[in-house]
C-alpha positions in Angstrom: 169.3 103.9 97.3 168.4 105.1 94.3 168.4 108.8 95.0 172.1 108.3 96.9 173.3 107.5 92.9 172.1 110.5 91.4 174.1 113.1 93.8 177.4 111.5 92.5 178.0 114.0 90.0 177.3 116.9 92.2 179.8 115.0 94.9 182.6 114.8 92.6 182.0 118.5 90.9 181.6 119.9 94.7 185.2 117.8 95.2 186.7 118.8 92.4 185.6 122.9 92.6 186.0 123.6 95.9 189.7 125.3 97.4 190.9 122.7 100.3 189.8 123.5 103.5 189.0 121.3 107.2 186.3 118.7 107.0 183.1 119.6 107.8 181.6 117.6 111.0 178.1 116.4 111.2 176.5 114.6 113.7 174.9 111.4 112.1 171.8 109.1 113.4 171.4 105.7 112.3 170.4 102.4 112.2 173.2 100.9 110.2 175.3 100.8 113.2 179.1 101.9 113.4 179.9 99.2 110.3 177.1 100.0 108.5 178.1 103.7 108.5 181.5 103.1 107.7 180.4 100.8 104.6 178.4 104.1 103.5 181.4 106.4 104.0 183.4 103.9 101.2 180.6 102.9 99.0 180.9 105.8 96.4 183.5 104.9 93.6 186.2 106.6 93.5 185.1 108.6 96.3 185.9 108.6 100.4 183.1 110.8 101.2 183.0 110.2 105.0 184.9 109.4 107.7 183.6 107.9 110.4 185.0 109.6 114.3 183.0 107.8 116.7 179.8 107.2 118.4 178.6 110.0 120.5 175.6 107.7 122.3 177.7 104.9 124.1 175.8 101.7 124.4 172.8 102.6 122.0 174.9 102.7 119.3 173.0 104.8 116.9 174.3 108.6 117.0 178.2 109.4 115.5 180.1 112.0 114.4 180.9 111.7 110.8 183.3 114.2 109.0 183.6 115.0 105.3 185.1 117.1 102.5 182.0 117.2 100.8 179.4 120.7 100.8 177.8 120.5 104.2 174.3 120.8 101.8 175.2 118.8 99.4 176.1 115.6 101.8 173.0 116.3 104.2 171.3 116.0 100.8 173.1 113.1 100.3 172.2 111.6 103.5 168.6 112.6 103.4 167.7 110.2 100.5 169.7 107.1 102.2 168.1 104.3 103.7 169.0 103.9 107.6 170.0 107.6 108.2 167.4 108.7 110.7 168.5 112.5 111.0 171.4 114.4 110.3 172.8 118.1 111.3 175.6 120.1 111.1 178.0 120.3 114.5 177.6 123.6 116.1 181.0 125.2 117.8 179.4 126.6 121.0 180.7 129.0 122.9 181.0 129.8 126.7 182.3 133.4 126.3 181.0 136.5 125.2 177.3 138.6 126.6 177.2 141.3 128.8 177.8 140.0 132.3 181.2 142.3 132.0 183.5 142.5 135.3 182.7 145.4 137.1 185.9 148.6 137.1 187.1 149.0 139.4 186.8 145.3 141.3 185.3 146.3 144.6 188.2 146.8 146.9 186.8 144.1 149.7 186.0 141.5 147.2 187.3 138.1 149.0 189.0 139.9 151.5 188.0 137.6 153.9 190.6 134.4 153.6 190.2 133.0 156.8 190.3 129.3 156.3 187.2 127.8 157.8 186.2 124.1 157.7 183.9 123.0 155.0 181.9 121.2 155.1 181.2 121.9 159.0 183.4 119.4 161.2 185.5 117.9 158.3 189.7 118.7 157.8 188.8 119.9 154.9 189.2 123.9 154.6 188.0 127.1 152.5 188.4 130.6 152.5 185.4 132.1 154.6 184.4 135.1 151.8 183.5 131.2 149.8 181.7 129.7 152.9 179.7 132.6 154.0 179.7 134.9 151.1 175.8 136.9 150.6 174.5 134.8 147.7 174.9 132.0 149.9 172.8 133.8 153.0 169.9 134.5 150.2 169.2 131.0 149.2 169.4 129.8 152.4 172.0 127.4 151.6 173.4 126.6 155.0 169.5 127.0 157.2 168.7 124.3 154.3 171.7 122.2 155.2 171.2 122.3 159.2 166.7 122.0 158.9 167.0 119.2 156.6 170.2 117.4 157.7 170.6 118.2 153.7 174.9 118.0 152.4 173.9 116.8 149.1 173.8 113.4 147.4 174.5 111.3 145.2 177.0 112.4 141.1 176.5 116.0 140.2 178.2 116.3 136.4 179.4 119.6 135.2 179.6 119.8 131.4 182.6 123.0 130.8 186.2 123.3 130.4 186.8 120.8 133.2 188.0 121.3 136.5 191.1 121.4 138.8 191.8 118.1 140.1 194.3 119.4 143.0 192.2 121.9 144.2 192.2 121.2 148.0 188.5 122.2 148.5 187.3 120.4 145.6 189.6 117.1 145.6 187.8 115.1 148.2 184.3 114.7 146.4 186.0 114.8 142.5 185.2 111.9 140.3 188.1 111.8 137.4 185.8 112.1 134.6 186.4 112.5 130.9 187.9 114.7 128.6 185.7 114.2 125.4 188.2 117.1 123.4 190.8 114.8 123.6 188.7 111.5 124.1 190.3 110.6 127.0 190.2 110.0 130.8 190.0 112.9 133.2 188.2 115.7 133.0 190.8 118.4 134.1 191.0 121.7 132.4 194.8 122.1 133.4 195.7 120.2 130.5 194.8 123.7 128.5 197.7 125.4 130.0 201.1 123.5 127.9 204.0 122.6 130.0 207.0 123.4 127.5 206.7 126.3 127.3 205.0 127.3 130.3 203.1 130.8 130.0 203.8 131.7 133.4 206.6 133.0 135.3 206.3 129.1 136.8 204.2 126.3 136.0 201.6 126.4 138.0 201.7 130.1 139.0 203.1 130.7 142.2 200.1 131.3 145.3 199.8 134.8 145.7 197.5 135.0 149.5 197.6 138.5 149.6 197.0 139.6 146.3 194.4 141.5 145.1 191.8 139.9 143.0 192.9 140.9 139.2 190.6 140.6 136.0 191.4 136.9 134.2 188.4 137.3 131.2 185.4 139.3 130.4 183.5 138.3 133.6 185.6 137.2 136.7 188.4 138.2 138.8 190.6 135.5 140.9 193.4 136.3 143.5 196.8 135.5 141.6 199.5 137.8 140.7 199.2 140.6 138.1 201.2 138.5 135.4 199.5 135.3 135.9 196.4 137.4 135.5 197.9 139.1 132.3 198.2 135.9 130.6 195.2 134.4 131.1 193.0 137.2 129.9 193.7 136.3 126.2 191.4 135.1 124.0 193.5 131.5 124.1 192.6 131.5 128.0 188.8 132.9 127.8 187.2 130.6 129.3 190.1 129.1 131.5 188.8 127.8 135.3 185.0 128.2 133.9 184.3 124.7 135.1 186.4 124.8 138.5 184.3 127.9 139.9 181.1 126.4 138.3 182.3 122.9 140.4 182.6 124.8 143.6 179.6 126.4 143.4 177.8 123.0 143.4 180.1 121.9 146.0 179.1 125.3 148.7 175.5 123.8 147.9 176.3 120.2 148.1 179.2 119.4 149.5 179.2 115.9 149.9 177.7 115.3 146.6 180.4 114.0 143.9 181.6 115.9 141.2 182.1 114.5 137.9 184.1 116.5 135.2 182.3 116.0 131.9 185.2 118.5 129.5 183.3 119.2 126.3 184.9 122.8 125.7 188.4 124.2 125.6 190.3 127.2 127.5 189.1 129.5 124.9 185.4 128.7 125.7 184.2 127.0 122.8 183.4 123.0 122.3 181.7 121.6 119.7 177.9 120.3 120.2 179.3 116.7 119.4 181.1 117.0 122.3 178.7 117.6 124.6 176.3 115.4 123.0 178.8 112.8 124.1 179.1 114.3 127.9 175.0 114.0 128.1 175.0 110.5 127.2 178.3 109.5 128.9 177.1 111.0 132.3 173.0 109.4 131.9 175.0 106.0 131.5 177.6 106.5 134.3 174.6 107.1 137.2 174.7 110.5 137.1 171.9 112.1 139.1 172.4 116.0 137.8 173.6 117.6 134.9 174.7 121.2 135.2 175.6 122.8 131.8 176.3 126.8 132.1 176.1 127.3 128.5 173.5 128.3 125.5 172.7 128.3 121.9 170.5 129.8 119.6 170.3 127.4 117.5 167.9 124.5 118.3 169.3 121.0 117.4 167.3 117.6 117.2 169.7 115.5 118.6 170.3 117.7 121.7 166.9 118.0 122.5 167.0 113.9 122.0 169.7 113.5 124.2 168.0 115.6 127.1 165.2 113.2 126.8 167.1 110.5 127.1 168.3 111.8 130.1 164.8 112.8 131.9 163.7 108.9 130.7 167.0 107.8 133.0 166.1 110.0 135.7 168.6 112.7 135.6 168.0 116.3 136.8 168.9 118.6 133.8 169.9 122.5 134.4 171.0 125.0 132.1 172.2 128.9 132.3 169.4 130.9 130.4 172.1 133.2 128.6 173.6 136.5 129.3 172.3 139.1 126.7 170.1 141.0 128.4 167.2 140.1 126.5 164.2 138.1 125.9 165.0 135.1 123.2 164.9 131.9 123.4 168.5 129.6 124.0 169.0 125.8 124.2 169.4 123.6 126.3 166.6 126.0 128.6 164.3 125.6 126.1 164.0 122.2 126.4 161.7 123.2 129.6 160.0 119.6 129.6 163.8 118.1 130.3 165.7 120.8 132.0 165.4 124.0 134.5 166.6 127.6 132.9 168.0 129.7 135.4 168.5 133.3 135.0 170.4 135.8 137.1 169.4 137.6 140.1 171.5 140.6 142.3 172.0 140.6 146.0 168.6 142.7 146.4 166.4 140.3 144.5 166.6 142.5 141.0 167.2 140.9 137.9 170.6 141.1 136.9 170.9 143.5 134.3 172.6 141.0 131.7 170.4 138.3 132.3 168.3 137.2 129.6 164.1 136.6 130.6 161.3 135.1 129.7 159.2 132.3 130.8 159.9 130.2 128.2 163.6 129.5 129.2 163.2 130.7 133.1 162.5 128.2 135.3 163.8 129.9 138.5 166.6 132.5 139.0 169.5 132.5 141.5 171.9 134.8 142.5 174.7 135.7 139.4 176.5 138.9 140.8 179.9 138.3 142.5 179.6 134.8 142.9 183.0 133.4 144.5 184.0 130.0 143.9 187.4 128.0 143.8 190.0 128.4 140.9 192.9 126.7 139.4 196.2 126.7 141.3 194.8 126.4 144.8 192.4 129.7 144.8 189.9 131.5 144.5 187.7 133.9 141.9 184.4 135.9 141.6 182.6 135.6 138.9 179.3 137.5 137.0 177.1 135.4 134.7 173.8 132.9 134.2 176.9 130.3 134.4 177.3 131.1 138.1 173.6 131.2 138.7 172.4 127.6 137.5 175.2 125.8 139.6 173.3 126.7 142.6 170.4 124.6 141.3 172.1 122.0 140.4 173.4 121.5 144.1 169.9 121.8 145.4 169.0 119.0 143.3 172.2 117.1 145.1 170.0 118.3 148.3 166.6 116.7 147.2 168.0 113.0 146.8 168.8 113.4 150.4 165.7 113.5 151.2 163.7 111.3 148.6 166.3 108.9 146.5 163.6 108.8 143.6 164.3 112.5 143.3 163.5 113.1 139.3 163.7 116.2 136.9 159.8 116.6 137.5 160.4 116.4 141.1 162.8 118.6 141.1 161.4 121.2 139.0 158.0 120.8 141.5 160.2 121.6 144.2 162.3 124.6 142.9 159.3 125.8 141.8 158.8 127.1 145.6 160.7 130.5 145.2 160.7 134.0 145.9 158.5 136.5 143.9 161.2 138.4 141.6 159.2 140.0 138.6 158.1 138.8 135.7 159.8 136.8 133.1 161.9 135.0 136.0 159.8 132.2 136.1 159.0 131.1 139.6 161.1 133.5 141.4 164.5 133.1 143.0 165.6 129.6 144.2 165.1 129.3 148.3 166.4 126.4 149.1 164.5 126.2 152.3 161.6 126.3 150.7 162.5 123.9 148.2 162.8 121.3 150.6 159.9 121.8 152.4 158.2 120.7 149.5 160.0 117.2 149.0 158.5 114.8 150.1 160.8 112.0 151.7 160.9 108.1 150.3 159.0 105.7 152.0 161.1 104.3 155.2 162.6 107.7 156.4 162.4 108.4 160.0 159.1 111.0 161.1 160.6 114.2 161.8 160.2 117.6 160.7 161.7 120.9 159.3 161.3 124.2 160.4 162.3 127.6 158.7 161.8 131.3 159.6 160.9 134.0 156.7 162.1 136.7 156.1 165.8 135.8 156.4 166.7 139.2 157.6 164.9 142.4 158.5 165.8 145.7 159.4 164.3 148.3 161.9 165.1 151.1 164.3 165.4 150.5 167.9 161.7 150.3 169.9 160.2 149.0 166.9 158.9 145.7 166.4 159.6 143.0 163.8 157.6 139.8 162.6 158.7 136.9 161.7 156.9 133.6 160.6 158.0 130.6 161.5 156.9 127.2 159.6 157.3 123.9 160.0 156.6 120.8 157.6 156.3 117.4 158.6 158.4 114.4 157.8 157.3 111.0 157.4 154.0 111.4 158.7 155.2 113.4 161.7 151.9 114.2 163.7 153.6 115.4 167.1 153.2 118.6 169.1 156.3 121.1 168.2 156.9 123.8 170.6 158.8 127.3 169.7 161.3 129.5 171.9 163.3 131.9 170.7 167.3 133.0 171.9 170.2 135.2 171.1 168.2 138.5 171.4 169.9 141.5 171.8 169.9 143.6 175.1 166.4 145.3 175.6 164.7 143.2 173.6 161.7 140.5 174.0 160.4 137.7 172.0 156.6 136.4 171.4 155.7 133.4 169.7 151.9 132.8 168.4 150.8 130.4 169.0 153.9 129.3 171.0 152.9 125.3 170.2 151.3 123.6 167.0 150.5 120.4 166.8 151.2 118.7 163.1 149.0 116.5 161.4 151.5 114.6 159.3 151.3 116.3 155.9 150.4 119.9 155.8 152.4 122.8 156.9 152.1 125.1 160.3 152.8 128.4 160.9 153.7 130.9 164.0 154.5 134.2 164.1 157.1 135.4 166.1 157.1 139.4 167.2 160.4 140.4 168.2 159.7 143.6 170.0 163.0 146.4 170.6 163.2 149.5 173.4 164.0 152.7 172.1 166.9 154.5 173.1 166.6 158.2 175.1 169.1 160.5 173.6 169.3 161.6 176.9 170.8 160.5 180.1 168.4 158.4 182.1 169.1 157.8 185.7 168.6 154.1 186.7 165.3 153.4 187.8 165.7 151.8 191.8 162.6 149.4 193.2 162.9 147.9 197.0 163.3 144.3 197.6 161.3 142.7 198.9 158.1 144.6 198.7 156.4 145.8 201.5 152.7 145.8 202.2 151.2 148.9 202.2 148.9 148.8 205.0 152.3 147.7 207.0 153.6 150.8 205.8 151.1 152.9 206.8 150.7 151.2 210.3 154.6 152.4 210.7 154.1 156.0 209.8 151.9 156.0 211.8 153.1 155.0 215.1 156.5 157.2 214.4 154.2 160.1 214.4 152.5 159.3 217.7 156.1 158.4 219.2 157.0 161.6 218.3 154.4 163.9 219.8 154.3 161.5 222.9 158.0 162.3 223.2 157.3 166.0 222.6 154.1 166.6 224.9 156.0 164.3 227.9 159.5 166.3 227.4 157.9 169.6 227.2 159.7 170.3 223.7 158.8 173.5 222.0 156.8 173.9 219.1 159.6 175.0 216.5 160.9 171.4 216.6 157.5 169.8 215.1 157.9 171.0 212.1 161.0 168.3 212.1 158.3 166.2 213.0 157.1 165.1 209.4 160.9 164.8 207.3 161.8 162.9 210.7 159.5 160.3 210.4 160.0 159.8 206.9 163.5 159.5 207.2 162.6 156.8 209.7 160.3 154.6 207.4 163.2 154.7 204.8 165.5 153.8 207.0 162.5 150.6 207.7 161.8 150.3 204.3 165.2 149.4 203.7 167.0 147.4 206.5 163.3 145.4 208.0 163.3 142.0 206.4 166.6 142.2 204.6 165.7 144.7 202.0 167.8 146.0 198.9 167.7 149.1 196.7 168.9 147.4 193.2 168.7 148.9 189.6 166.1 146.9 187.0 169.1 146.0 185.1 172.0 144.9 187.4 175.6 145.0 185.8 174.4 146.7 182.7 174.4 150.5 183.5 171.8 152.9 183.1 169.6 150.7 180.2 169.6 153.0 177.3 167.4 150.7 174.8 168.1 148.3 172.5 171.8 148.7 170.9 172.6 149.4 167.6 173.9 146.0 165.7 172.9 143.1 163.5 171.9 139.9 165.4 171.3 136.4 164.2 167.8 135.4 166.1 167.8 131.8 166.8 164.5 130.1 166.7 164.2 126.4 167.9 161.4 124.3 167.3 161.1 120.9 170.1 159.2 118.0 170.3 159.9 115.6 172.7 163.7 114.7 172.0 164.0 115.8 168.2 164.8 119.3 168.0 165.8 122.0 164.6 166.5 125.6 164.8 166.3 128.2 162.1 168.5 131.4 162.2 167.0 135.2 161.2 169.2 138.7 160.7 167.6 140.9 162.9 169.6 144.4 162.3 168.5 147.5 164.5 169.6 150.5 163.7 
């Protein structure tokens, strides 16, 4: 206590020299407790050198945010030499805007031109617009072969730290949890609370729905379907960051869907929050039962305490991701640093390349996922595309929603394990980009789940020209010990082509994977006319044949030597008799003449087109299917 006397003077000369300005915040651990803080903050004569904002751990009692007028140096100084103070840092303002993932000009002309309201999740009243439901980043991670091979829909409390959601929006509303807003320390988590009332920036308040708009720009990286002066307002610095957390929260949900969604609203509409904040959210969400934290943000600045409160949260069995950061460059960011507590996820295009604005590197990649044109839900009852590492990690966070369908105990370590199984991208992307398919495969479920088993096909899609051939392999992993035999058939092929399975049945042994190949062979097409080719049904012997021809010839020169023909008329003699055994060929025994391909016209190879391949795996009475693109040209 000693050393806490002798930075008085320097206190009351800071006080006294310095022009007035906002408190400085600092996030403050302890062992005093709240009281024992407090007593610090008034125990300097003639001095108020702290005030005391709140705790920021929630039961544990021992981390607050403390604000003072005092030199940030001088009263870390200060706190340094006092017994009970543990630690003590300055509070970051973090920010979710800014980096190069920049919304390409112009927006591509067929961006979410598909609003065709489909049911999602499959079977349920609840609708979304199909570019959402079946957009391509979607197809590459396998998100809804994962759902059907694994009986997968997600699990258990996915939190979202960001600006908040929208709690109205009609996709989003059945699985939302109200949450917190921890910039107003209050209930709810929902980001519309950004957008004042009196006066309302809009023509109306909230903007009227605009269904056949075209997407406009509403910040640096996304584009959402409202009109042009809804739009206009909203791409302001005040509005930055406005309906971050809503498209992050549908994301999760196209993964996840029955997983629940709890708003944790650390930052504002202009993208920024304080770390305090989400200090607060971390703890808040590992006390509430949370199973996964998403947080599409970064810093370069390392702090203690956060790098505490994600341990605190592997220790309570939460699965961590973070966004790896959108600079295009190899550096290190937090919270993907903290690689022992939570998964980095970096950006990916449609064509398995890394994003351009991504940032790299092993040391904050855990696995990538696609970033490019994401579309996701949006205030006021629509939807936006967005490009960014922000749009990249939600799709992890949903497949660790997937894994506690499959094993309850599902941990970050387990979780990691699993998304570990990825596709090759390059280096610096860590273990490749997220297939959920294979993901799964690789949990292994808790103890009292049925046997059973998965089965995928790889690739998802190939491409080749008609009377080519295309392989496939198709795998399947046992559940529970499942030690059956599985058999394989294939359907939906296109006209003129053929399917081969090898081996067509494997027999599991409980634990380790098996694989089949599957050939899907094509017939080329003749650029030329080709007449159908006939056959005769049924087929006659040719002995019998021959045995008719002949006895027509002898009938005929018996008729000719009897009748006294002359000789001119043999030479009839052979086209007669063949004529004749046509004439048998066709009408003895109820023959037909009948083209190979009856109804189809002349067969001119396998058409042009893309076809989904379905390939369905059977033992006994439990049966799973996997789809594959097959396009021919």
């Amino acid at each position: 206590m000693r050393l806490r006397w002798l930075w008085v003077p320097l206190l009351i000369c800071g006080l006294l020299g310095r022009p007035a300005r906002a408190d400085n915040r600092v996030i403050v651990r302890t062992t005093l407790g709240l009281q024992g803080l407090q007593a610090f903050c008034k125990g300097l004569p003639l001095l108020q050198t702290c005030t005391v904002v709140g705790g920021l751990d929630g039961s544990l009692g021992q981390l607050f945010l403390v604000t003072t007028p005092v030199d940030l140096t001088t009263f870390l100084n200060l706190l340094s030499g006092t017994v009970g103070i543990v630690d003590a840092e300055a509070d970051q303002l973090v920010s979710l805007v800014g980096g190069l993932n920049i919304l390409p000009t112009p927006i591509p002309p067929t961006l979410m031109s598909d609003r065709t309201p489909v049911p999602y999740p499959a079977g349920s009243s609840t609708t979304a617009w199909n570019s959402y439901v079946n957009q391509p980043a979607a197809s590459i991670v396998q998100v809804q072969n994962a759902q059907k091979t694994f009986n997968a829909m997600g699990s258990g409390i996915v939190a979202d730290i960001d600006t908040g959601v929208d709690p109205n929006h009609p996709a989003l509303q059945p699985m939302l949890l109200p949450g917190y807003d921890f910039t107003r320390n209050q209930p709810g988590g929902s980001e519309l609370n950004d957008i004042p009332s009196s006066p309302c920036p809009f023509a109306s308040c909230p903007p009227p729905p605009c269904p056949n708009c075209a997407p406009a720009q509403v910040n640096q990286s996304s584009a959402a379907v409202l009109d042009q002066s809804s739009a206009a307002v909203l791409d302001t610095s005040q509005y930055a960051a406005f309906g971050h957390g809503t498209m992050v929260m549908g994301i999760i949900h196209l993964v996840a869907p029955q997983a629940q969604l709890l708003p944790l609203k650390a930052f504002g509409s202009d993208g920024t929050g304080y770390l305090s904040n989400i200090l607060h959210a971390v703890y808040y969400g590992a006390q509430s039962g949370t199973n996964v934290i998403n947080m599409s943000f970064d810093m370069k600045v390392n702090s203690l305490e956060f790098s505490k409160s994600m341990d605190y949260a592997n220790k309570n069995g939460v699965i961590c991701v973070a966004s790896a950061g959108n600079d295009g460059m190899q550096e290190i960011v937090y919270p993907a640093a903290y690689q022992n507590d939570v998964m980095g996820v970096a950006s990916t295009s449609d064509t398995d390349t890394r994003s351009s604005f991504s940032n790299y590197g092993n040391a904050i990649v855990w696995v990538a996922a696609p970033g490019e044109a994401i579309i996701s839900t949006y205030p006021f009852n629509t939807y936006a595309a967005g490009w960014g590492t922000s749009f990249s990690a939600p799709f992890v966070s949903g497949a660790g929603a997937l894994f506690l369908n499959l094993d309850k105990t599902t941990n970050q370590s387990k979780a990691a394990a699993a998304v570990a199984h990825a596709v090759p991208v390059g280096s610096g992307m860590g273990n490749g980009r997220l297939d959920l398919v294979q993901a799964l495969q690789s949990v292994t479920p808790s103890s009292g789940n049925t046997a059973d088993f998965a089965l995928s096909v790889s690739p998802s899609a190939d491409t080749i020209n008609a009377g080519q051939s295309a392989t496939f392999t198709v795998s399947v992993t046992p559940r529970g010990g499942f030690n059956n035999v599985v058999m394989f058939t294939c359907s939906s092929l296109p006209a003129g082509a053929s399917c081969n399975v090898a081996p067509s049945t494997v027999t599991l042994d409980g634990t380790n994977v098996s694989n089949a190949h599957i050939v899907l062979m094509t017939t080329q097409r003749s650029s030329l006319f080709t007449w159908p080719r006939l056959r005769l049904k049924p087929r006659i012997n040719p002995w019998v044949t021959l045995a008719l021809l002949v006895t027509c010839i002898l009938f005929w020169l018996s008729f000719i030597a009897l009748h006294g023909i002359q000789r001119r008329p043999l030479r009839l003699l052979l086209p007669a008799s063949a004529i004749l055994l046509s004439a048998l060929c066709s009408s003895c025994g109820g023959g037909y003449v009948a083209p190979l391909n009856p109804g189809k016209g002349p067969p001119g190879g396998t058409p042009a087109g893309t076809y989904p391949i379905l390939v369905t795996g059977t033992s006994g009475n439990v049966s799973h299917a996997a789809t594959t693109q097959l396009t021919v040209n």
